[in-house]
C-alpha positions as a printed Julia matrix, in Angstrom:
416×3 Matrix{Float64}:
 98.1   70.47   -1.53
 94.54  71.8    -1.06
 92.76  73.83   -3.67
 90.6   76.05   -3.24
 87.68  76.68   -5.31
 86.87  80.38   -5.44
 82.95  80.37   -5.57
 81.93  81.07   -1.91
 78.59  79.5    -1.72
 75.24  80.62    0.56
 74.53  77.26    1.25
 76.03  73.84    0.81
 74.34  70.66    0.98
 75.78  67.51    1.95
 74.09  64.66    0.33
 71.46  64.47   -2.59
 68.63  62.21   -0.83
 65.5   63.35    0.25
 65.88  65.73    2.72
 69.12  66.9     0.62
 67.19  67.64   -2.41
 64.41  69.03   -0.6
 66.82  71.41    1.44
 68.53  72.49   -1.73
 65.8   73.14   -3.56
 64.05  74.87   -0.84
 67.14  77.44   -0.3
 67.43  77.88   -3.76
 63.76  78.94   -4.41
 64.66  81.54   -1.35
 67.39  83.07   -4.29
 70.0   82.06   -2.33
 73.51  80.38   -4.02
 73.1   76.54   -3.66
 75.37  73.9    -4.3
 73.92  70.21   -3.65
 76.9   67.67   -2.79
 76.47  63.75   -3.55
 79.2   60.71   -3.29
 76.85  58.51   -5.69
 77.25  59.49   -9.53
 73.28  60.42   -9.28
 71.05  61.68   -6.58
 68.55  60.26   -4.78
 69.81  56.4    -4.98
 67.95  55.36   -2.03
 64.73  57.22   -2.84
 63.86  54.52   -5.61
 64.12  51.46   -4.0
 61.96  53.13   -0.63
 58.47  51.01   -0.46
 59.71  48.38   -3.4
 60.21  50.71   -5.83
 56.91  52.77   -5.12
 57.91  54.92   -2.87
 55.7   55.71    0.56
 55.68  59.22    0.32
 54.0   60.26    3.07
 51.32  59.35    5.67
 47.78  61.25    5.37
 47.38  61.7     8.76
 45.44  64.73    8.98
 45.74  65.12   13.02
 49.54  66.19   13.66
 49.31  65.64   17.23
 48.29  62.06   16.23
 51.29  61.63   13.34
 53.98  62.78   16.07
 53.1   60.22   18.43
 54.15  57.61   16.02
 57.97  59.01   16.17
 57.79  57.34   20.1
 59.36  60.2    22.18
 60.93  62.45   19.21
 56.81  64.1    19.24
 58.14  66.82   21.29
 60.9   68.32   19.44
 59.04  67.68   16.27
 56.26  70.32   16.68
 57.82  73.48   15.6
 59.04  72.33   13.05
 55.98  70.06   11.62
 54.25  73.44   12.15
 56.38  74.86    9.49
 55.9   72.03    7.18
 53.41  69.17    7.8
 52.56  66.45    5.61
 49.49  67.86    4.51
 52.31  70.49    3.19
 54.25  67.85    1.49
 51.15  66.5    -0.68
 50.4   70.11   -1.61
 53.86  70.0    -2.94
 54.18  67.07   -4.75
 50.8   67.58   -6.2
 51.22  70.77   -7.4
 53.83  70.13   -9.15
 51.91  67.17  -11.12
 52.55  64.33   -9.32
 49.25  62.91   -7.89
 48.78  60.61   -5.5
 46.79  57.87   -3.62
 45.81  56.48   -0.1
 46.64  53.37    0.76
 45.7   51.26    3.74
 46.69  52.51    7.26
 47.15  56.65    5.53
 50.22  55.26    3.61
 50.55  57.71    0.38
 51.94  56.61   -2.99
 52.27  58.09   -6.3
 49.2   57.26   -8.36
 52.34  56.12  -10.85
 53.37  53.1    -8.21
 56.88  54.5    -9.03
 59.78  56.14   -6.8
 60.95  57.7    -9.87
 57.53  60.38  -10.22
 58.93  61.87   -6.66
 62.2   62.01   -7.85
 61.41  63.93  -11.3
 59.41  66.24   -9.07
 62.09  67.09   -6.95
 64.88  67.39   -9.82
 63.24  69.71  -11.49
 62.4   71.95   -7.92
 66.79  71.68   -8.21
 66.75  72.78  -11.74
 64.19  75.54  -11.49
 65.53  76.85   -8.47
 69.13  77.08  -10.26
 70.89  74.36   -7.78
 74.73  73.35   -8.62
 74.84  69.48   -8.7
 78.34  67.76   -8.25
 77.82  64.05   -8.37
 80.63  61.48   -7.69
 82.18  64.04   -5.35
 83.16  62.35   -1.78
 83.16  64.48    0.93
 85.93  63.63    3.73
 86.09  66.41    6.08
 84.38  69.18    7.87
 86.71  71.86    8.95
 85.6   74.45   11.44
 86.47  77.87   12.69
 85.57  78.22   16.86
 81.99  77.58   16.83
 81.58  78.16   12.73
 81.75  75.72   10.11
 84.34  77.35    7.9
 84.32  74.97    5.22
 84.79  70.93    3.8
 87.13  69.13    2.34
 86.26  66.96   -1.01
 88.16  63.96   -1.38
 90.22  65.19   -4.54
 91.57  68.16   -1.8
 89.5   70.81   -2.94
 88.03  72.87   -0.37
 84.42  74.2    -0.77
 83.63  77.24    1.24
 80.33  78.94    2.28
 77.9   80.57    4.83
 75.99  77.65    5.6
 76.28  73.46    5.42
 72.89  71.64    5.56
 74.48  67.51    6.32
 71.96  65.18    4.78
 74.2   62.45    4.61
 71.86  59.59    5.94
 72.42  56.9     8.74
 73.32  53.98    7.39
 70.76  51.55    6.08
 71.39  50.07    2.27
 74.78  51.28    2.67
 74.92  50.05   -1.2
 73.0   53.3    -1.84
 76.09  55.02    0.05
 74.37  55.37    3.43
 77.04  54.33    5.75
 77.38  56.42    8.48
 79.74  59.29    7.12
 77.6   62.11    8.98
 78.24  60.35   12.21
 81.61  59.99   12.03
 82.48  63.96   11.25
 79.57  65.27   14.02
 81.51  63.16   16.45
 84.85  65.08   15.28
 83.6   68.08   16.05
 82.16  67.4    19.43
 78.41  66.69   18.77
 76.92  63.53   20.7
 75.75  60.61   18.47
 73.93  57.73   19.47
 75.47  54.24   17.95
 72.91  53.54   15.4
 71.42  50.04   15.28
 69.32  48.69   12.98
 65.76  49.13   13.5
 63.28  48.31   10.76
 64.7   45.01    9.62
 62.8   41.26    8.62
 63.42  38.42   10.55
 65.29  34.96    9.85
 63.42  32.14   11.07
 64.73  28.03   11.36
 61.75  26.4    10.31
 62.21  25.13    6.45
 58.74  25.51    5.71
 58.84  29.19    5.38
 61.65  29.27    3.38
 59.25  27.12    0.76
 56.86  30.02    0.94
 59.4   32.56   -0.02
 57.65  35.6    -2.33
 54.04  34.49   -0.74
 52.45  37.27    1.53
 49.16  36.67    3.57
 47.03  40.14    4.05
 46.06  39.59    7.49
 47.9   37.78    9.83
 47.73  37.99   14.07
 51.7   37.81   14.75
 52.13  37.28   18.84
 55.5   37.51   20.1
 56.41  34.95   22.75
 59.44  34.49   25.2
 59.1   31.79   28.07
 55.35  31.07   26.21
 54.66  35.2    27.62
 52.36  37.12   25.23
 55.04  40.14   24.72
 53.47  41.75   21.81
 50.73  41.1    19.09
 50.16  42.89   15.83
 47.66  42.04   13.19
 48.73  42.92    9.32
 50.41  41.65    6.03
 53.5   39.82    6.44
 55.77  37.99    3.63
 57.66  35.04    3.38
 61.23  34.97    2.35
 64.17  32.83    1.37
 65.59  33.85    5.11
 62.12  33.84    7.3
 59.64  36.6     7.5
 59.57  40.32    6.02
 56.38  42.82    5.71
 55.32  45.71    7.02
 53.83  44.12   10.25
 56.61  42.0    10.81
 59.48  45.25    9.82
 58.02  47.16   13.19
 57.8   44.26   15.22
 61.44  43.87   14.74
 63.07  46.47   17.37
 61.04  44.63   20.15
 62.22  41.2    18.46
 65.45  42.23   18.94
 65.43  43.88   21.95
 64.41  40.22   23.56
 66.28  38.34   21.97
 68.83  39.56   24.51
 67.22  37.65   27.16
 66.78  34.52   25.72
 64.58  32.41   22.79
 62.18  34.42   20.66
 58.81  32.85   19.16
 56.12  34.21   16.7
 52.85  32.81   16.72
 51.26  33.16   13.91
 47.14  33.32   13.47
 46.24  32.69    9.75
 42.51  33.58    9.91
 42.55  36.06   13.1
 38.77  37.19   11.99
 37.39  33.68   13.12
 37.92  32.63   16.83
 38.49  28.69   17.39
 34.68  27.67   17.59
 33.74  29.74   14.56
 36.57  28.2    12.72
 35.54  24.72   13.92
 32.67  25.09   11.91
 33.14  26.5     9.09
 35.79  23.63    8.69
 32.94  21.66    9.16
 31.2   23.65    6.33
 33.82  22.8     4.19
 34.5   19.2     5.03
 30.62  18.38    4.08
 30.24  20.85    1.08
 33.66  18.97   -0.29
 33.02  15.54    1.16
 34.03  13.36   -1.52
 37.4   15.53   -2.15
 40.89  14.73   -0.75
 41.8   16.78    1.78
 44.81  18.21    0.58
 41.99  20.36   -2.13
 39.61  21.38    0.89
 41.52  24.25    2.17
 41.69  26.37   -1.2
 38.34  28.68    0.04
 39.97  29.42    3.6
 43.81  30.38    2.15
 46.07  31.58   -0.38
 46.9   28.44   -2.6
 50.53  28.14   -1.88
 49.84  28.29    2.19
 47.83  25.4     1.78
 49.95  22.05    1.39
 51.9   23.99    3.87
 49.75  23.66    6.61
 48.33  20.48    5.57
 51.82  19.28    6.12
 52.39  21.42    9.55
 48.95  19.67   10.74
 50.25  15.82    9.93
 47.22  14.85    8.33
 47.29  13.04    5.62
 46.5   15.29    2.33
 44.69  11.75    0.89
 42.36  11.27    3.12
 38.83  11.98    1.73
 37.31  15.18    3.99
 34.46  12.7     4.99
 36.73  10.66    7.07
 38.63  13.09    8.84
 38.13  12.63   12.48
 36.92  15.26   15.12
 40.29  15.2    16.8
 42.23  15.51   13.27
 40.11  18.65   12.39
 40.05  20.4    15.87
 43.78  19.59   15.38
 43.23  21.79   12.6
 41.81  24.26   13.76
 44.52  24.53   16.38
 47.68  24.79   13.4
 45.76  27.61   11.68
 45.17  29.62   14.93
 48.46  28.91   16.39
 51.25  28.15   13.98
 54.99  28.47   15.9
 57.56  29.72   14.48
 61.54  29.85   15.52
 63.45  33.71   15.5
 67.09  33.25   14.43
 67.48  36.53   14.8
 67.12  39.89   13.21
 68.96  40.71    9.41
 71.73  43.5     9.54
 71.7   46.8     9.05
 72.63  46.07    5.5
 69.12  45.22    5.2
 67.8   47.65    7.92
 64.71  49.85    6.12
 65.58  52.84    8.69
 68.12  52.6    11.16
 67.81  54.69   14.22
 70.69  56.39   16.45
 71.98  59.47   15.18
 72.91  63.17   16.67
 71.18  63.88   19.58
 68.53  65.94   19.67
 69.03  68.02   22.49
 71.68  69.57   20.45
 69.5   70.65   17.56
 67.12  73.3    17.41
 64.36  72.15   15.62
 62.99  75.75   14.65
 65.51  76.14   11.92
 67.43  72.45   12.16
 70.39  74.16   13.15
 73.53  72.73   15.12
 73.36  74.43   19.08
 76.88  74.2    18.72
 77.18  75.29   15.22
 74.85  78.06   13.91
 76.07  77.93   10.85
 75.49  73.84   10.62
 72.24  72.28    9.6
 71.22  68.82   10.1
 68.17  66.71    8.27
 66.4   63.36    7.81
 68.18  60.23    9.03
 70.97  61.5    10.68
 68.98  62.42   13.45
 68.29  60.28   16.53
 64.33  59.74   16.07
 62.86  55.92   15.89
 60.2   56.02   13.3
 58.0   53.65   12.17
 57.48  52.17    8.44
 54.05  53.86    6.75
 55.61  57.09    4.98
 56.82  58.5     8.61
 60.64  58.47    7.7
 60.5   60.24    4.27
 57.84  62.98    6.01
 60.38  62.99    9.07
 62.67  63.97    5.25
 60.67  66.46    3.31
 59.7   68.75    7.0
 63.4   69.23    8.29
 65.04  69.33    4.78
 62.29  72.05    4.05
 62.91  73.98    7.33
 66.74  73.91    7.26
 66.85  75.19    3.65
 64.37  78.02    4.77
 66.83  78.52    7.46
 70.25  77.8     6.08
């Protein structure tokens, strides 16, 4: 037996992320009736853990034409509604509101805090202030509609919540642990819109070789990462990476990974990996020969200290098969051009890519043909707003997918 609750909302939001809270908050401030929807006993679950903890909020990428050409071919249907609200927009709002924040490298913005949690007090209190209902712990299983309306849904304990307008900002479904898996999908698909099968695209790689499993928690600044099938460049990106108990993670490494994937249908993947990228081969020939003479009465297993992080060392001293005894004055031109050869060119063997369990982003979602991006709304539902992540819109690590959050959570709740 249903029941229904009486309260006939303005707007109801379906899921308390980013977008969620942002859409809420934004249709509340407009004085409309808002109540905010979440399966997780708080909001905003995934939020924290986004950038370790530290949360990317944006990118400061002042030229929008320029930030829409990283979403690949979403740019187009972005515009209007980056016009609306733009990332410039989003740091006006978070730092009015007493967060401040910082510039990282490549126009990555954090909370001068380092913590996930500053963006999230911001945006509770934009819920409180703008008089948002909260229900937490509250499972949504169905949307019901009424010809080309969304009439209401249907909560898991059978009550039915009714109102003008639904904003879904249920997620896709990376870290389903943070309750991202999928729900969104699976009730747009009920009701006739088309969704592309998600797959996981941000994700870190798992490699054979033992020795970077040694390295785990180690990360090198600036790496040259090549991407190699049948010994064919395919790709090459220069940037941090980090080593892990499974292979490789990192920013760098996280958007190499769709292309990773993508060939390991056709066969054996390789990275390459280029530990000094800023020296070419003769240039690093000599400073090893720099080294070798300043050092010459040290083993050579405590030469390579100046050139690389610590722990990297007695890695590559064992990669290169010298022997970490010898003193560096009897190292042999071959041994060290040998050298020079395992820091410029170490190989490495893809496994294959982690799950989406472990997926930063994951792309696939509604398709965007069937959403007009001038108020978010469903072209086959007026009354049915969509946000963030359930959209089908690739997007790179670097603060794109929580902007790609804050501009069409913003828009739909002006809309909605």
């Amino acid at each position: 037996m249903h029941k229904h609750e009486e309260t006939i909302w303005d707007v109801v939001v379906i899921g308390g992320g980013p977008s969620g809270m942002m859409a809420a908050g934004k249709a509340g401030s407009l004085g409309k009736k808002v109540l905010l929807i979440e399966k997780n006993e708080s909001l905003g679950k995934k939020l924290l853990i986004t950038g370790g903890g530290r949360c990317n909020v944006t990118n400061a990428e002042e030229d929008l034409r320029k930030l829409l050409s990283q979403f690949k071919d979403s740019d187009k249907f972005l515009f209007s509604a980056f016009s609306q609200f733009s990332n410039i927009d989003t740091l006006e709002f978070f730092n009015s509101r007493g967060m401040e924040t910082k510039v990282e490298a490549k126009g990555r913005v954090f909370p001068i805090s380092n913590k996930a949690q500053s963006v999230w007090d911001v945006l509770l209190q934009y819920l409180k202030t703008n008089n948002v209902t909260i229900k937490s712990n509250c499972p949504v299983v169905e949307i019901e509609t009424d010809d080309n309306k969304i009439s209401n849904i249907i909560l898991k304990d059978k009550t039915k919540i009714f109102s003008k307008s639904f904003i879904l900002s249920t997620g896709g479904k990376s870290h389903p642990e943070t309750g991202s898996t999928g729900d969104g999908f699976k009730w747009l698909e009920q009701i006739g819109h088309k969704v592309i099968e998600p797959t996981a695209s941000l994700v870190p790689i798992e490699t054979e070789e033992a020795w970077v499993k040694k390295l785990q928690g180690v990360s090198l600044e600036n790496t040259k990462i090549t991407i190699l099938q049948n010994d064919i460049k395919q790709e090459t990106k220069k940037g941090k990476i980090l080593f892990t108990h499974f292979g490789l993670s990192g920013p760098t490494i996280l958007n190499m990974s769709g292309e990773i994937g993508e060939l390991l249908k056709y066969g054996d993947v390789f990275l390459s990996l280029d530990m000094l990228p800023d020296l070419d081969y003769g240039q690093l020939n000599i400073k090893l020969q720099e080294i070798f003479k300043e050092k010459s009465n040290k083993k050579f297993k405590n030469t390579l200290d100046s050139l690389l992080p610590s722990a990297i060392a007695p890695v590559v001293i064992e990669i290169s098969g010298i022997n970490g005894e010898t003193p560096s004055h009897s190292i042999t031109r071959e041994e060290r051009l040998h050298l020079v050869q395992t820091l410029k060119d170490i190989k490495i063997t893809v496994v294959g890519l982690l799950g989406e369990d472990k997926a930063i982003v994951t792309s696939g979602g509604v398709s965007l043909e069937e959403v007009d991006f001038k108020t978010m709304s469903s072209k086959l539902y007026p009354n049915l707003y969509l946000t963030g992540d359930i959209l089908n819109i690739d997007r790179p690590s670097g603060g794109y997918s929580l902007q790609l959050c804050w501009t069409t959570g913003f828009v739909a709740g002006s809309n909605a």
